[in-house]
N, C-alpha and C positions, 0 to 999 in steps of 0.2 A: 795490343797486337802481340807483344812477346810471352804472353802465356796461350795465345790462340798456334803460333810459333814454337812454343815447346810441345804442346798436344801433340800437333801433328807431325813434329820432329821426333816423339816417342814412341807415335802408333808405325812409325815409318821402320824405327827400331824393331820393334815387337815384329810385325809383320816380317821382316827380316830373319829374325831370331828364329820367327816358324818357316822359313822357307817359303815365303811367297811375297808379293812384291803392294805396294802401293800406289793406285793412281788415283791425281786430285781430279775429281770430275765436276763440271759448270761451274768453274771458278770465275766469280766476276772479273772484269777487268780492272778495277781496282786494286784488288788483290793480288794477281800475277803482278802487275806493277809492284806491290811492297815486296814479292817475291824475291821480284830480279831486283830490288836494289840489296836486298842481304845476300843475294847469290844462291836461295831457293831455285829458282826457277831452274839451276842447272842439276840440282840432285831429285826434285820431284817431277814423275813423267806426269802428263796432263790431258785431260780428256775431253777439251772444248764442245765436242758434239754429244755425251754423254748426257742421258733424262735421264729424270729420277727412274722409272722401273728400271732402266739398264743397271742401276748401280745395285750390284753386290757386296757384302760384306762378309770376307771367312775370317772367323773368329777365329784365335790361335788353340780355343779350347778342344771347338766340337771340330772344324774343317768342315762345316756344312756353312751354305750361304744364308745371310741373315738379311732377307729385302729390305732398303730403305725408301 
């Protein structure tokens, strides 16, 4: 869990760095659970009703969206 925890503690950086923001989309509930016991839950916004075609991805390089 603490290098899935650093990932997305770095992409949250990065996204940052380029002026745009990060949300976890269809996170199990497992998950949000190990969130909120490190105190994630309250720095990442989250997108319970979010499917896959909704999710976009802007790369900090191009700022075009990369479908996942």
């Amino acid at each position: 869990m603490a290098a899935s925890v650093r990932a997305v503690c770095a992409a949250r950086q990065r996204a940052e760095a380029a002026g745009a923001s990060l949300t976890l989309a269809g996170v199990p509930a497992n998950t949000l659970r190990n969130l909120s016991i490190v105190g994630l839950d309250q720095v990442f916004a989250t997108d319970p009703a979010a499917v896959p075609h909704d999710i976009h991805v802007i790369t900090a390089s191009t700022q075009r969206p990369v479908h996942g």
